[in-house]
C-alpha positions as CSV (number, residue, x, y, z in Angstrom):
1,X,-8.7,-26.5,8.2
2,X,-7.6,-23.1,6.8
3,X,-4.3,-23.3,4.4
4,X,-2.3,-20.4,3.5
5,X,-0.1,-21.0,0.5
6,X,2.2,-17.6,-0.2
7,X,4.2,-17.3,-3.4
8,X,6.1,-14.7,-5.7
9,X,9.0,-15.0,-3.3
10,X,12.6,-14.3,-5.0
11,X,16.0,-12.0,-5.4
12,X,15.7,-8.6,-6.6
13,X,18.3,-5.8,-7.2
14,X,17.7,-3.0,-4.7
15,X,15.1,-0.2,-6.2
16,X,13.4,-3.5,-8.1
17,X,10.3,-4.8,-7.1
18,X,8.1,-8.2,-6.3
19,X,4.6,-9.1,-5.8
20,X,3.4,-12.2,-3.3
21,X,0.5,-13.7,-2.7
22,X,-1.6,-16.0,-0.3
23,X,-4.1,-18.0,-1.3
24,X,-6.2,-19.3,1.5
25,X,-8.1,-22.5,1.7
26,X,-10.6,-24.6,3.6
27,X,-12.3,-20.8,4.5
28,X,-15.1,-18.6,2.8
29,X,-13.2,-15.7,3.0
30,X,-16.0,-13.7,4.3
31,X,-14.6,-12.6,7.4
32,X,-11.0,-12.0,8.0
33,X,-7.4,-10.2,9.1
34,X,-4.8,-11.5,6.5
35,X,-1.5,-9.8,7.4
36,X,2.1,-10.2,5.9
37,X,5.1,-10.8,8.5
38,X,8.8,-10.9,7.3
39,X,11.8,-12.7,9.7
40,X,15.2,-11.5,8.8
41,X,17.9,-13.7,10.0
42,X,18.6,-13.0,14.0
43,X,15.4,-11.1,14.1
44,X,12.4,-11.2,15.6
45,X,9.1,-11.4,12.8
46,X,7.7,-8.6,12.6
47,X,4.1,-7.2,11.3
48,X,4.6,-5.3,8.0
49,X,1.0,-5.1,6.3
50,X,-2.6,-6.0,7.5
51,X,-6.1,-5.7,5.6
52,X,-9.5,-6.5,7.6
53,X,-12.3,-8.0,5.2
54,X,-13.9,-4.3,5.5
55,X,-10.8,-3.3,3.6
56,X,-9.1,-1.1,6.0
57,X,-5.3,-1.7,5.5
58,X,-2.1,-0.6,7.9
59,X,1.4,-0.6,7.5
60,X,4.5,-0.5,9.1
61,X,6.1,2.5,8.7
62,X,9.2,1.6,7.3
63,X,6.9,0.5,3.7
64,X,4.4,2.6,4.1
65,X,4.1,4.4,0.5
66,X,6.9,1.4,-0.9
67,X,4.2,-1.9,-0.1
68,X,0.7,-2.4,-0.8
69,X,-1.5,-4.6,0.3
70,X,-4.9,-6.2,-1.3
71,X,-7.3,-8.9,-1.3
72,X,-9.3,-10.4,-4.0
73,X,-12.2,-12.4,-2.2
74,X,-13.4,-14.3,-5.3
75,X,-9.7,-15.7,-5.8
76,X,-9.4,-15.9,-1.6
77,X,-6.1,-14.6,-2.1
78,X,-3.7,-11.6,-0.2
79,X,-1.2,-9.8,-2.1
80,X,1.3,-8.0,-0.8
81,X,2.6,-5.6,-4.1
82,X,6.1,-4.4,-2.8
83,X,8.4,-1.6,-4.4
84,X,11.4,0.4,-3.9
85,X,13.1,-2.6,-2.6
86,X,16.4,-2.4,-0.8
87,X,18.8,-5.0,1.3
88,X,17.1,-4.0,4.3
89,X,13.9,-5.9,3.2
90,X,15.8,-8.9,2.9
91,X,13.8,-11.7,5.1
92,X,11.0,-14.7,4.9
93,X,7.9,-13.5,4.6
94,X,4.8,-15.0,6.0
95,X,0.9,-14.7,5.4
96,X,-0.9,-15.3,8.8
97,X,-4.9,-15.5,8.2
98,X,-7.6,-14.8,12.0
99,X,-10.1,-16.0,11.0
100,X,-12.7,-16.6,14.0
101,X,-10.5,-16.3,16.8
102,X,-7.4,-18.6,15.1
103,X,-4.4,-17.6,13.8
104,X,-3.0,-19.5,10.4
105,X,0.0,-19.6,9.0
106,X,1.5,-20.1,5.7
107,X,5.0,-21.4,5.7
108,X,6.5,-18.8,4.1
109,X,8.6,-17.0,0.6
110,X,12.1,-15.2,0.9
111,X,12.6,-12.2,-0.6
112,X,16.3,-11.7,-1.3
113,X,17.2,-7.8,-2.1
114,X,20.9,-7.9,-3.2
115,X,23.2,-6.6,-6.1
């Protein structure tokens, strides 16, 4: 059974900046999309990075150039390094892992952008 376990959540001033990760278990990490998803409160989640185990990333627009996303494959972990933070950002975020045809989820970090 794949486990995603995300961390690095916290509050930030706006401008500041945060890194999260996902470490994935019960996988070998050789074949994967590992995405980062964010639920502000009375939104709907939406998709905000992916990376394919070929290493081709995409972003939604609104972090494009601000968020980056990686994976280390030894570590099996996701990081999602994100900068230029503002109040707008404020939300959960979430690691989802499909991996042969599944869909896993970790159970999330906030990220808190306030003065």
């Amino acid at each position: 059974q794949v486990q995603l376990v995300e961390s690095g959540g916290g509050v930030v001033q706006p401008g500041g900046s945060l890194r999260l990760s996902c470490a994935a278990s019960g996988t070998s990490f050789n074949s994967y999309v590992m995405s980062w998803y964010r639920q502000a409160p009375g939104k709907q989640r939406e998709l905000v990075a992916t990376i394919t185990s070929g290493d081709i990333t995409n972003y939604l627009d609104d972090v494009k150039g601000r968020f980056i996303i990686w994976a280390d494959n030894a570590k099996r972990t996701v990081y999602l390094q994100m900068y230029s933070l503002q109040p707008e950002d404020t939300a959960r975020f979430y690691c989802n892992a499909l991996i042969q045809g599944q869909h896993y989820w970790g159970q999330g970090t906030q990220v808190t952008v306030s003065s």
